[in-house]
VEXMARNU-837026 format. One record per residue (C-alpha): x, y, z. Coordinates in pm, whole numbers, padded with zeros to 5 digits. Last residue first. Example, Ala and Ser with C-alpha at 12.3 -4.5 7.8 and 13.67 -1.06 7.14 Angstrom:
REM residues 2
X=01367; Y=-00106; Z=00714
X=01230; Y=-00450; Z=00780
END
This chain:
REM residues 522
X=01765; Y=00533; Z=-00227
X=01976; Y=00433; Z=00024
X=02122; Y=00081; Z=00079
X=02375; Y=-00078; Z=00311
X=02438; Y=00198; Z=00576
X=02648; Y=00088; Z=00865
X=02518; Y=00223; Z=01158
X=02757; Y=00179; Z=01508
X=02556; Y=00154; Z=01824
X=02637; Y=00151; Z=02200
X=02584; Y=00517; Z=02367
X=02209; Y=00427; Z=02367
X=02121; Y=00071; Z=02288
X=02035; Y=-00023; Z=02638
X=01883; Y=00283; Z=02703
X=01593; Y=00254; Z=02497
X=01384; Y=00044; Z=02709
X=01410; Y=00355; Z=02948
X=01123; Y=00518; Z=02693
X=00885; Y=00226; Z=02790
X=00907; Y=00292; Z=03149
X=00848; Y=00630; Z=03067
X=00531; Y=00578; Z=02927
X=00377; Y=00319; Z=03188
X=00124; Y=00577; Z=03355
X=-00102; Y=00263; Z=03261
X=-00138; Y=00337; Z=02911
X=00105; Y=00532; Z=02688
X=00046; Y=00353; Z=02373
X=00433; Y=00310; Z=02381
X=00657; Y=00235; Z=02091
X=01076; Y=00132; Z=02129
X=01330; Y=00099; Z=01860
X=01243; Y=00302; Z=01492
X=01483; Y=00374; Z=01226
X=01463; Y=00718; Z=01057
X=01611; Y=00811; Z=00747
X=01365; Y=00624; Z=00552
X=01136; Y=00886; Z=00499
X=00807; Y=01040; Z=00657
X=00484; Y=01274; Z=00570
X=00795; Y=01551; Z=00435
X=00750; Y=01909; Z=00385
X=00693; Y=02059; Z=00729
X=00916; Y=01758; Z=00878
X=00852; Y=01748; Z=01264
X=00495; Y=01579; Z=01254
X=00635; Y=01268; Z=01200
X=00398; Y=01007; Z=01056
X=00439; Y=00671; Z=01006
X=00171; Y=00414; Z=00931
X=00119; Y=00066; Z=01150
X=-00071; Y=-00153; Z=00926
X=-00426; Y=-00242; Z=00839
X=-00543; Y=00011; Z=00624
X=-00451; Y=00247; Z=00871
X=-00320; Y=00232; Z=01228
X=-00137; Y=00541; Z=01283
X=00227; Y=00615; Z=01433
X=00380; Y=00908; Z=01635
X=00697; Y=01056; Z=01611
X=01021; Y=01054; Z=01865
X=01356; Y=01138; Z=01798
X=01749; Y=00992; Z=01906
X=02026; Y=01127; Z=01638
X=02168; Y=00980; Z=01352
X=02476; Y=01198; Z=01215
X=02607; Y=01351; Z=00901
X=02771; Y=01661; Z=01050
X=02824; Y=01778; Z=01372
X=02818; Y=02078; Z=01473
X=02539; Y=02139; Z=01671
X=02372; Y=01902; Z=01481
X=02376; Y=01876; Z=01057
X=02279; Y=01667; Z=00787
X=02036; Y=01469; Z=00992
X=01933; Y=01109; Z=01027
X=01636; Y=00999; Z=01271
X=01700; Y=00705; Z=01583
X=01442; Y=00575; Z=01739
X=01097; Y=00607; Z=01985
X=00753; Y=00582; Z=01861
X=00442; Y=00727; Z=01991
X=00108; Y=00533; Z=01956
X=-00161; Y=00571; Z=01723
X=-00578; Y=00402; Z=01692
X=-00773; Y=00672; Z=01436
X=-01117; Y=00793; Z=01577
X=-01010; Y=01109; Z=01511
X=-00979; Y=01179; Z=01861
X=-00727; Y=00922; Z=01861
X=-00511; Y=01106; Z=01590
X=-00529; Y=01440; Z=01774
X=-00354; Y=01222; Z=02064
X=-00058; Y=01091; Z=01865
X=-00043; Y=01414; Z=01695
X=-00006; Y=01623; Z=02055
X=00276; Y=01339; Z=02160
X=00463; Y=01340; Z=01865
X=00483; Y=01744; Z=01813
X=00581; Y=01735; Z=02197
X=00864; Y=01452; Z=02172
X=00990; Y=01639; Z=01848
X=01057; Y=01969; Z=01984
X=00790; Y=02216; Z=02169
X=00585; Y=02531; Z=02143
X=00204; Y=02575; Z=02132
X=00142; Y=02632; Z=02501
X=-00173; Y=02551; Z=02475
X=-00238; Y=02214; Z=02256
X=00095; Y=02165; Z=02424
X=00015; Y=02118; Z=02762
X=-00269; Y=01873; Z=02658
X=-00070; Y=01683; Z=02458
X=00163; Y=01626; Z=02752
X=00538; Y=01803; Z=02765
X=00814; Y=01650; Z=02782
X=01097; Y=01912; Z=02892
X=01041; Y=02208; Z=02676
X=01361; Y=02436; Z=02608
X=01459; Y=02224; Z=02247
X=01281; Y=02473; Z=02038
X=01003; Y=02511; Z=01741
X=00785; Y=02787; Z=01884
X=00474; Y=02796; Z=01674
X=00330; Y=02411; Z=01726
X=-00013; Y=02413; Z=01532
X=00170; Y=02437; Z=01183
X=00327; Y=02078; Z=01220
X=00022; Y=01976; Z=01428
X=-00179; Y=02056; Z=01102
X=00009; Y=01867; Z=00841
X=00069; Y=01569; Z=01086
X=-00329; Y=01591; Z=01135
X=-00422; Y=01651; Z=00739
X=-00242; Y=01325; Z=00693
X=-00404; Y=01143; Z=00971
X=-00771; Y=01207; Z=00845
X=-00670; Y=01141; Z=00469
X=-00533; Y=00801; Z=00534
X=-00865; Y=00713; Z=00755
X=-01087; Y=00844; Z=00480
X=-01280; Y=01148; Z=00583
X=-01691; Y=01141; Z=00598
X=-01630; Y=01029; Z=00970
X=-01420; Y=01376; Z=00981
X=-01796; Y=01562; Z=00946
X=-01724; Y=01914; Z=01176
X=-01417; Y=01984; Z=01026
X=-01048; Y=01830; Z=01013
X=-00802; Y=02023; Z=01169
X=-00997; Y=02280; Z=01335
X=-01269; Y=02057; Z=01468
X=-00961; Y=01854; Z=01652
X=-00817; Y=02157; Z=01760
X=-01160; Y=02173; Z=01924
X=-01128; Y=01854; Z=02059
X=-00800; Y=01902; Z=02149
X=-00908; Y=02214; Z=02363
X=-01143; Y=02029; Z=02530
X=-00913; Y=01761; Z=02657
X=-01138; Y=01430; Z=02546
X=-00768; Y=01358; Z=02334
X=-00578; Y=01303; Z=02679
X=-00259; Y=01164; Z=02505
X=00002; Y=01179; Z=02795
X=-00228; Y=01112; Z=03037
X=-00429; Y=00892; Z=02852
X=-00759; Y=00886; Z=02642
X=-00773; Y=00508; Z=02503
X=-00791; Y=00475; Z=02075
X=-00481; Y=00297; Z=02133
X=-00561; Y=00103; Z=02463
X=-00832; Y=-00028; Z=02309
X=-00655; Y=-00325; Z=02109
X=-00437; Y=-00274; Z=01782
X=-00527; Y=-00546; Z=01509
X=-00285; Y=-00810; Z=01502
X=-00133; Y=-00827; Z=01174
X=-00209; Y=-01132; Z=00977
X=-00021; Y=-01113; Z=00681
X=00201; Y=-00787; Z=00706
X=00058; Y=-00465; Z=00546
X=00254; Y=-00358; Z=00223
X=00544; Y=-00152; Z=00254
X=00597; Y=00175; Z=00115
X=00787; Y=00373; Z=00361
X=01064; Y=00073; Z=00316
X=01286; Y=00019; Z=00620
X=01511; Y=-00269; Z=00642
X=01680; Y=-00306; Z=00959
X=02010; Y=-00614; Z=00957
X=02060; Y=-00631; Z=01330
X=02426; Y=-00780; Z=01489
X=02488; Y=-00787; Z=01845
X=02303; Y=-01151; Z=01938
X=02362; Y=-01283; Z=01610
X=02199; Y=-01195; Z=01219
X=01875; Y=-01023; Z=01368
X=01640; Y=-00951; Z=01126
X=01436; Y=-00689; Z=01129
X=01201; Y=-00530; Z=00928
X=01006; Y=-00166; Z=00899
X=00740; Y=-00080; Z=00737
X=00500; Y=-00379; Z=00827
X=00647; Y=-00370; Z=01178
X=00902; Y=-00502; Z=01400
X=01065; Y=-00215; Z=01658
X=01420; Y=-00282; Z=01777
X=01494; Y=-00323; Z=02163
X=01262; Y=-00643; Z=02076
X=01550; Y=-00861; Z=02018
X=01669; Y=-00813; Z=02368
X=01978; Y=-00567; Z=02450
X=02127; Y=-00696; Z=02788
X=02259; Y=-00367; Z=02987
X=02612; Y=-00338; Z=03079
X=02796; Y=-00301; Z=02754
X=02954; Y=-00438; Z=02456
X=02873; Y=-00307; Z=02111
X=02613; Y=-00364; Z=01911
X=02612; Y=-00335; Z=01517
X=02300; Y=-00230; Z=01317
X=02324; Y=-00291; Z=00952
X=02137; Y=-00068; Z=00751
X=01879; Y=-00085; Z=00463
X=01675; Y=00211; Z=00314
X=01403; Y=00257; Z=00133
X=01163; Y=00574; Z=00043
X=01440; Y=00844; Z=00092
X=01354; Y=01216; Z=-00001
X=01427; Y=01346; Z=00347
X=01752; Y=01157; Z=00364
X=01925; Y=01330; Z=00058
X=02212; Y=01111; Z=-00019
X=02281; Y=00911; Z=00302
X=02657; Y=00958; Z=00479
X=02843; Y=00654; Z=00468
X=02956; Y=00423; Z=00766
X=02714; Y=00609; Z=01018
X=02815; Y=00886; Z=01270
X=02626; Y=00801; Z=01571
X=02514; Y=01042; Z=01824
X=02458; Y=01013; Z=02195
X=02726; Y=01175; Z=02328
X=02641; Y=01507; Z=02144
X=02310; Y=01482; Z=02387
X=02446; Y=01497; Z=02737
X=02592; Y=01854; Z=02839
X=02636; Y=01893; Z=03188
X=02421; Y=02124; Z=03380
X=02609; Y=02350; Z=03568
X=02458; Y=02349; Z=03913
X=02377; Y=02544; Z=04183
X=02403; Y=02341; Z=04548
X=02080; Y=02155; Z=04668
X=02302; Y=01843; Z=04762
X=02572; Y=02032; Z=04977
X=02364; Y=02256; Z=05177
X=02090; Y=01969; Z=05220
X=02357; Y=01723; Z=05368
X=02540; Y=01424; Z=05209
X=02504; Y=01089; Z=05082
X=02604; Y=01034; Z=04724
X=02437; Y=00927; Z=04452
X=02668; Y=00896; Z=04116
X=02589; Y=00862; Z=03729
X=02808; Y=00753; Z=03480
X=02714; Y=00851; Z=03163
X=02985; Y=00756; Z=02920
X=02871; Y=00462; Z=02845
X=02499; Y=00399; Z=02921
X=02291; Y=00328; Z=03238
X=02638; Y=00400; Z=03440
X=02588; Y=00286; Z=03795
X=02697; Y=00447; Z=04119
X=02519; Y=00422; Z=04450
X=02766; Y=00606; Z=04777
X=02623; Y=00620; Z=05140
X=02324; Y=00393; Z=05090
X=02173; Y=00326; Z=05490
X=02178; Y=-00064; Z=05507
X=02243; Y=-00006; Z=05876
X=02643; Y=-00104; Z=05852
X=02665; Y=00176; Z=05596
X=02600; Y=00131; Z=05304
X=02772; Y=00110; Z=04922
X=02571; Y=00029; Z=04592
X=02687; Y=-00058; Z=04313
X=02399; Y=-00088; Z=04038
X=02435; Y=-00304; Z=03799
X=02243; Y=-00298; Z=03430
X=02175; Y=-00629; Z=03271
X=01784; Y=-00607; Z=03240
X=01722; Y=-00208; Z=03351
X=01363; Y=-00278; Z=03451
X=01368; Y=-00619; Z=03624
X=01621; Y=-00406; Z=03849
X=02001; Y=-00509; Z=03969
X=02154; Y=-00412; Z=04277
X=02583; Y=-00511; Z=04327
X=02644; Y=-00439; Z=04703
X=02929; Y=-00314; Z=04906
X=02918; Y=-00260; Z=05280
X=03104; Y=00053; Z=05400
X=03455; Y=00171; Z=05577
X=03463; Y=00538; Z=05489
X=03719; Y=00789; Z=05275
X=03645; Y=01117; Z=05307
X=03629; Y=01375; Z=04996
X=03257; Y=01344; Z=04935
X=03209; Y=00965; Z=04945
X=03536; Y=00771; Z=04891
X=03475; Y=00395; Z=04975
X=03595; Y=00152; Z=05206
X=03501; Y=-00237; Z=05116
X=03350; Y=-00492; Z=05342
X=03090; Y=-00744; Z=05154
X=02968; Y=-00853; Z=04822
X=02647; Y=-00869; Z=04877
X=02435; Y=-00939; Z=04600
X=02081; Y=-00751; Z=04606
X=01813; Y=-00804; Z=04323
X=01501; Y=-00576; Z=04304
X=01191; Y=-00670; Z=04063
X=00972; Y=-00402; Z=03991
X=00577; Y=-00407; Z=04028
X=00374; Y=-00236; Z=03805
X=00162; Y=00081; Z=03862
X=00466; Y=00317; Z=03721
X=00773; Y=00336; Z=03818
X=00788; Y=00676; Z=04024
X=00507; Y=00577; Z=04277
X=00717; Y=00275; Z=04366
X=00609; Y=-00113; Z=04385
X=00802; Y=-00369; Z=04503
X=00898; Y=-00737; Z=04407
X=01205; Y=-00924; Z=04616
X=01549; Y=-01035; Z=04603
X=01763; Y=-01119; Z=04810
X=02165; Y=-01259; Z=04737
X=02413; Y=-01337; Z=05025
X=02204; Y=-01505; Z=05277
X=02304; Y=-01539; Z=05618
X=01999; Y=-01604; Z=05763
X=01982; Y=-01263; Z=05955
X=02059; Y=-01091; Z=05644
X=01710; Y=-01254; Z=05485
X=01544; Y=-01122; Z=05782
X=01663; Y=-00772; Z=05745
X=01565; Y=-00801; Z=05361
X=01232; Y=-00907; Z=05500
X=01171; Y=-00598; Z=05714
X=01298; Y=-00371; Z=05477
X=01049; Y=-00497; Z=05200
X=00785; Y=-00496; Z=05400
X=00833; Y=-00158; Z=05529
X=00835; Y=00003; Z=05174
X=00545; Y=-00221; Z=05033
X=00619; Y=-00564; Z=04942
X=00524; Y=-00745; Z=04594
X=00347; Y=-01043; Z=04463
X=00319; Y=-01052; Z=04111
X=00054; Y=-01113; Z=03864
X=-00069; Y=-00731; Z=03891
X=-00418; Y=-00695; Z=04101
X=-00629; Y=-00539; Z=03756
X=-00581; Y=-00149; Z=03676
X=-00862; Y=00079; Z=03727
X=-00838; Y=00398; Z=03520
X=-00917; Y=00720; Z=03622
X=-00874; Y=01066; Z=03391
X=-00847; Y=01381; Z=03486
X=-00822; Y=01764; Z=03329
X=-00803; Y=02059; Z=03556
X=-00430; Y=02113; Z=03411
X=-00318; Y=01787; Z=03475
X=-00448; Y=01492; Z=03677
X=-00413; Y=01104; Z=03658
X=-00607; Y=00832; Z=03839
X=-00513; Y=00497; Z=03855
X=-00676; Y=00253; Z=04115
X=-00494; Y=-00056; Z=04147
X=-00647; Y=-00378; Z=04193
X=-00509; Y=-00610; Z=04464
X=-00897; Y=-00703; Z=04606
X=-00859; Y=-00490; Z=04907
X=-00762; Y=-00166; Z=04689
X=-00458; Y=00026; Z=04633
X=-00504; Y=00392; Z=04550
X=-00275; Y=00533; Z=04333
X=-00279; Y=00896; Z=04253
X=-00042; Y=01064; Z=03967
X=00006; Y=01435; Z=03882
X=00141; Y=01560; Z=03557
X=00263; Y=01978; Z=03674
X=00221; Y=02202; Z=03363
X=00535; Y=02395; Z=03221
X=00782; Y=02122; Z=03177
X=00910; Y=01812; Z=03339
X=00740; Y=01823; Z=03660
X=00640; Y=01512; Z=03730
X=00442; Y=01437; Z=04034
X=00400; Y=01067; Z=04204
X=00149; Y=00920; Z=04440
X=00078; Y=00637; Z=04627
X=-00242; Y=00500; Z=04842
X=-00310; Y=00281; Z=05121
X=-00071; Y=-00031; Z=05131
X=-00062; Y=-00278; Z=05432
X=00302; Y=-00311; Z=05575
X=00186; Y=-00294; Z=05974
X=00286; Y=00034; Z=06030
X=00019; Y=00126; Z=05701
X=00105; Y=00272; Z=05392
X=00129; Y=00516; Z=05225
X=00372; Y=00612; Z=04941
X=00462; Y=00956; Z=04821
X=00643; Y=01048; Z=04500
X=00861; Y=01374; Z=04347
X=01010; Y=01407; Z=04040
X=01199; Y=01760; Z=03915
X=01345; Y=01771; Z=03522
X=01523; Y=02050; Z=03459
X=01641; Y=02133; Z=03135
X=01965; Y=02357; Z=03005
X=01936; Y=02433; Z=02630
X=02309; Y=02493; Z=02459
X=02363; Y=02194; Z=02345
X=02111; Y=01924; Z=02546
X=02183; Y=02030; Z=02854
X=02124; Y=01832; Z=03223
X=01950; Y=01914; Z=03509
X=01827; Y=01682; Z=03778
X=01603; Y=01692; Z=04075
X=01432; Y=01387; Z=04313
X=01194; Y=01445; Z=04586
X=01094; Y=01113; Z=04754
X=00840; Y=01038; Z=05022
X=00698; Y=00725; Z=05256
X=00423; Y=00810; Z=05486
X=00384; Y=00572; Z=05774
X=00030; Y=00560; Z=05879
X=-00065; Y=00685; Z=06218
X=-00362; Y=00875; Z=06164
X=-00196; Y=01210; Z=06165
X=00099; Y=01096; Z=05936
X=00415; Y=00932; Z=06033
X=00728; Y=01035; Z=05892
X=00942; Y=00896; Z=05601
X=01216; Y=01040; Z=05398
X=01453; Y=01067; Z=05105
X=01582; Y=01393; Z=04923
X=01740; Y=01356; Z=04598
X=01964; Y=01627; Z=04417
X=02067; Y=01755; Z=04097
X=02391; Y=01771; Z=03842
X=02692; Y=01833; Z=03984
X=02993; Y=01684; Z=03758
X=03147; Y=01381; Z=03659
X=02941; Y=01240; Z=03388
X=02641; Y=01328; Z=03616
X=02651; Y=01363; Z=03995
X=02363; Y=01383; Z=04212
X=02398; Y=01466; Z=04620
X=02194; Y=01275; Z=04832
X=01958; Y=01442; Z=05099
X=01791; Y=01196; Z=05421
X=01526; Y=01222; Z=05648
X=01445; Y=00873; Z=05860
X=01145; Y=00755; Z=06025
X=01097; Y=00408; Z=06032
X=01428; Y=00365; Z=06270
X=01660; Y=00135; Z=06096
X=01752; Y=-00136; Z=05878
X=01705; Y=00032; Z=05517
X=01582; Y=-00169; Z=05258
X=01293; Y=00069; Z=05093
X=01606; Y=00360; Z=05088
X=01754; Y=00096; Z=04786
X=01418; Y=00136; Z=04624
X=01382; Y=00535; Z=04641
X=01762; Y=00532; Z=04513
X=01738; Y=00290; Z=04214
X=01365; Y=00430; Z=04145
X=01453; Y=00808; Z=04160
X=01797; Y=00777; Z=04011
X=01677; Y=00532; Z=03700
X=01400; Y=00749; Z=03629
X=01605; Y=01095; Z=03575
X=01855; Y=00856; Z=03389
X=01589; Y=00741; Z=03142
X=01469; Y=01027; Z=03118
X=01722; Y=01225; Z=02969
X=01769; Y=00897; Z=02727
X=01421; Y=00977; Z=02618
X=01474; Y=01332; Z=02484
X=01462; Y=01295; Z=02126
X=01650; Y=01533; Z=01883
X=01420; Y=01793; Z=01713
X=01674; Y=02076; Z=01617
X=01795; Y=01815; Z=01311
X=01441; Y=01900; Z=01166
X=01432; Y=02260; Z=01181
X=01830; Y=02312; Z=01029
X=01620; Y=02116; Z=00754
X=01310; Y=02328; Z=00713
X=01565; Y=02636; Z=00659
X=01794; Y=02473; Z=00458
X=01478; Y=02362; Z=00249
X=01319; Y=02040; Z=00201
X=01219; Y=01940; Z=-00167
X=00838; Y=01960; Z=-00224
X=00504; Y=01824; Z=-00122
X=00215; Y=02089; Z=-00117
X=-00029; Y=01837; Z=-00313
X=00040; Y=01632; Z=-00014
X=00225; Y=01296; Z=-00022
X=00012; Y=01029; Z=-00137
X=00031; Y=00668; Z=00070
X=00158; Y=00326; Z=-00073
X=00000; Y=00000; Z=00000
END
C-alpha cells in the first residue's frame, strides 16, 4: 500500500532542515532521571533502621553536579507511615539547560498494608500528577491529573506479589539474619509506574569507599532491576543498610553517582552537563538526501555493555524489518511503502484510550480537533484524516525549540511550542480523537547537521497510525515531508497505565552503544 504525499510536497529547504535536526529525542534524559529516583527510592525501601528517617543525596552526572534527591518517612496524623521522595536533575542538550523535578509519596500502614501512592512530574510547564489507590482485592486505582483535566483507570491486582516500603525492609533484614548473600524481592514505587519491579541484592561485603572527599569503611552491594535487564547498580551502606555512595552508568559515558550528604551540599547550583552530542552516531556513509528516501537498509552493530539488548529493543512492523543476524548484529530494512504484514494483530483499546500523555477528550484538542479536520471527519478516509493531522500539528506548534521538557498533549495544545517529543505526543492524541488508533515511537532519525556535527543519527520521537491495516508513520517534525527512511524506529508506547516512561528507558540499552552501517539508500 503506498500513501500520497500532499499536493504541497516539495524538496526540504535549509531552513526546514536546520528545523528537523533541532528535534532530537529526549528519552535517554529520562531514562537517567527514572533510573535515580527508582534505584535510590528502592535501595532507601531496605534500610535497617528507625521508620522515620530524612535523608539528601547529592547527584553527579558524567562527573559533575547535576541535581539532588531527598529521602524520607514520617508518620501521618492517623498513624500511617508516609513514605516520600523528591528527586532533581539538570542536564543540557547543546546549549538548552532542562530541569526535570520528580517527586512520590507512598502510604502505607505500620503494619506493611498499602493505602495509596502518588507521584508528580514536573518536566515542563504544567505539573502531571499521579494517585494510586490500592484496593482490598489487589487492583490498582489509577487516576491522573493535569491542568483541571483527569482521567481514572482501574488497573487489575498485577501477577506478582510485591512488598510495600516496610515490607520490603523488614524481609531483607530477615534474609541478612539467615546469612544469605543474594535477596530479592517485588516492590512497587510511585515513580515506576503501577507495576511491580523486581530488586536483586548481592552482597559482596567490606570495602571503604570515597564519598565526598572522606574515605569510609562501607558494605558493598551489586543491585540489579527487572527494569534495567543487565544494568548493575553498586551500591555502598553503611552497617544499617543506609546507601552512602550508588553508582551505575545506564549507558557509556554517563556515569551517574548518589552520594550521601547534607541539604547545603546536595541543593548546590549546578552547571548542567551537556548529554546529547554523546549520543550520536556517525554512520559508515553519509545518506544522499535523507528526506527524499523511500528505502533504506542498515546494519545495526552492538557493542559491549552493561545492559542486555533483547530482540525487541528494535521495533518489527509492516514498514520496517528486522532480522537479527547474532546476538549484536541487526540487519533493519525500512521501506515507507510496505505492504501490510499477513495477519497483523489489530491494535486493542488502549490505542484509541484517552491517557495522560494523550488526553484527546481535553477540550481544547477537541476543538483543535474541529480545526483540523471539520465538523464531518467520519466522511474522511482514515489516510486522509491522519495526513491533514501531521500537516496541522506541524503548523499548530509555533515555537520550534529544544527548552520544553516532555510536555503532555494537553500542555501543548496551549502552550504551542515544543521539539519532536511534543509534536509526537499532541499528533498521537489528535489522531485518537479522530477515531484513528496511534502510539508514539521512539528511534534514531538522520540529519545533515547538529550542533556541529555533520552527518549523524540522532534519538527522535513521532507518532504512528493504524490504517489500512498496518502501522503508518507520521512525524509531525518535517513541514514538507509525511516520513522517509532516514529514521529507524526501537521502542513504541500507547502510553497506558502511567507506563510511558518505562517504555522510553527500554531505549537505554542501545544508547551510547551503536555503530550504523548503511547498506542501501535510495
Amino acid at each position: 500500500m503506498k500513501f500520497r504525499e500532499p499536493q504541497t510536497q516539495k524538496a526540504c529547504t535549509p531552513a526546514s532542515l536546520r528545523f528537523t535536526i533541532s528535534n532530537m529525542s529526549k528519552a535517554h534524559y529520562y531514562s537517567v532521571v527514572f533510573l535515580t529516583a527508582i534505584c535510590l527510592c528502592l535501595t532507601c525501601h531496605a534500610q535497617d533502621q528507625e521508620l522515620t528517617y530524612d535523608h539528601w543525596f547529592s547527584l553527579r552526572l558524567g562527573g559533575q553536579p547535576a541535581g539532588y534527591s531527598h529521602e524520607s518517612c514520617s508518620f501521618d496524623a492517623d498513624g500511617n507511615l508516609i513514605t516520600q521522595s523528591d528527586t532533581q536533575i539538570s542536564m543540557s542538550r547543546g546549549p538548552m539547560p532542562i530541569t526535570i523535578r520528580i517527586t512520590s509519596e507512598f502510604v502505607q500502614t505500620p503494619q506493611g498494608k498499602p493505602l495509596r501512592g502518588q507521584s508528580k512530574q514536573d518536566m515542563s510547564i504544567m505539573q502531571v500528577v499521579q494517585s494510586y489507590k490500592y484496593n482490598d482485592d489487589g487492583s490498582i486505582e489509577l487516576t491522573s491529573m493535569q491542568n483541571g483535566q483527569r482521567i481514572t483507570n482501574n488497573i487489575p491486582k498485577p501477577a506478582q506479589d510485591w512488598m510495600t516500603p516496610i515490607q520490603a525492609q523488614a524481609y531483607v533484614m530477615d534474609e541478612l539474619a539467615k546469612g544469605k548473600k543474594q535477596i530479592s524481592f517485588w516492590t512497587i514505587d510511585p515513580t515506576a509506574g503501577p507495576q511491580p519491579v523486581q530488586i536483586t541484592m548481592k552482597h559482596l561485603g567490606e570495602q571503604s569507599v570515597d564519598v565526598v572527599g572522606k574515605t569510609i569503611p562501607a558494605i558493598a552491594w551489586d543491585m540489579t532491576t527487572s527494569m534495567m535487564d543487565g544494568v548493575v547498580t553498586k551500591v555502598w551502606t553503611d552497617d544499617k543498610l543506609l546507601p552512602v555512595k550508588t553508582k551505575v552508568t545506564p549507558m557509556p559515558g554517563m556515569e551517574l553517582e548518589v552520594l550521601l550528604s547534607d541539604q547545603m551540599l546536595a541543593t548546590q547550583k549546578v552547571n548542567p552537563p551537556e548529554l546529547l552530542v554523546s549520543t550520536m552516531v556517525t554512520p559508515s556513509r553519509p545518506l544522499p538526501n535523507p528526506r527524499q528516501l523511500k528505502h533504506a537498509e542498515y546494519e545495526l552493530l552492538i557493542q559491549t555493555g552493561q545492559a542486555a539488548v533483547k530482540r525487541d529493543s528494535l521495533l518489527q512492523t509492516a514498514n520496517q524489518q528486522v532480522q537479527w543476524l547474532d546476538n549484536k548484529r541487526a540487519k533493519v530494512t525500512v521501506d515507507v511503502n510496505a505492504d501490510p504484514l499477513p495477519n497483523a494483530d489489530k491494535p486493542g483499546e488502549s490505542f484509541l484510550t484517552a491517557t495522560a500523555v494523550l488526553n484527546h477528550k481535553d477540550p481544547e484538542i477537541q476543538k483543535a480537533l474541529e480545526r483540523a479536520l471539520g465538523r464531518n471527519l467520519e466522511n474522511l478516509p482514515v489516510m486522509q484524516r491522519a495526513l491533514r493531522l501531521r500537516e496541522f500539528v506541524n503548523r499548530e506548534i509555533k515555537s520550534k525549540d529544544l527548552s520544553v521538557g516532555f510536555a503532555t498533549a494537553s500542555e501543548v495544545i496551549r502552550t504551542r511550542q515544543g521539539d519532536c517529543t511534543e509534536h509526537g505526543t499532541l499528533l498521537a492524541a489528535m489522531l485518537r480523537g479522530a477515531g484513528v488508533p496511534s502510539r508514539v515511537v521512539s528511534g534514531m532519525i538522520y540529519v545533515d547537521e547538529f550542533l556541529g556535527n555533520r552527518n549523524i543519527f540522532g534519538y527522535h520521537m513521532w507518532a504512528q497510525a493504524w490504517v489500512d491495516g498496518k502501522w503508518v508513520d507520521l512525524d509531525a517534525t518535517l513541514p514538507n515531508t509525511v516520513f522517509d527512511a532516514a529514521h529507524i524506529a526501537m521502542v513504541a508506547s500507547d502510553t497506558d497505565s502511567g507506563n510511558t516512561m518505562n517504555d522510553l528507558v527500554k531505549l537505554t540499552p542501545l544508547i551510547g552503544r551503536l555503530k550504523i552501517n548503511v547498506l542501501n539508500a535510495r
